[in-house]
N, C-alpha and C positions, 0 to 999 in steps of 0.2 A: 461669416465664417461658419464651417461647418463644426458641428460636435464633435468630439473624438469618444471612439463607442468602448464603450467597457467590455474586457474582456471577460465571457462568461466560464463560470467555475462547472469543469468535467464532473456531470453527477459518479459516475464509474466510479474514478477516482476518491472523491469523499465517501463513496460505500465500499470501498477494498482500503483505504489507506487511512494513517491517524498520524496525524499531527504530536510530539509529545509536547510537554512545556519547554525543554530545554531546545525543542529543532530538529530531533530525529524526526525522520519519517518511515512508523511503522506497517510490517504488514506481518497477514497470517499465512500460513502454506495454504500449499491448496490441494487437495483430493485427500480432504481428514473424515468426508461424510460417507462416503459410498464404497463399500467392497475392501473393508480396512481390514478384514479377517487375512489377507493373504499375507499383509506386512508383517515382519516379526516387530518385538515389543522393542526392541531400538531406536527403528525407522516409525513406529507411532510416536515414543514419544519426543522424537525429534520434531516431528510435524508436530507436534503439539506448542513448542514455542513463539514466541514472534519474534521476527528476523526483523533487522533495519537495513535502513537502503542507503547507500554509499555512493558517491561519485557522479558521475553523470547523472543517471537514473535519479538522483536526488534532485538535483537541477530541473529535472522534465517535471517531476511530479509536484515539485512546489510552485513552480510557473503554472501548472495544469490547475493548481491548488489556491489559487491568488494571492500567495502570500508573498 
């Protein structure tokens, strides 16, 4: 009988994404390092947050994630 192969964990994923303890899966925006002088101060400090991911996308990325 053959092995059945483990499925490997998307590096991407574990460097864009966190885990919390309770099950969220967080992320950060993206385009907060380069040419942020144009945004007003709203839209920084919005990207300044970390958003969580809902619904499907939650599904893809914790499968992606091994958990």
């Amino acid at each position: 009988m053959a092995k059945k192969q483990k499925m490997k964990t998307r590096k991407v994923v574990v460097k864009r994404f966190k885990l919390s303890k309770t099950g969220k899966v967080l992320r950060e925006h993206s385009k907060t390092t380069h040419l942020g002088r144009k945004d007003d101060s709203s839209t920084k400090n919005r990207k300044k947050r970390i958003e969580t991911i809902k619904g499907k996308f939650k599904k893809k990325f914790l499968k992606m994630l091994k958990v």
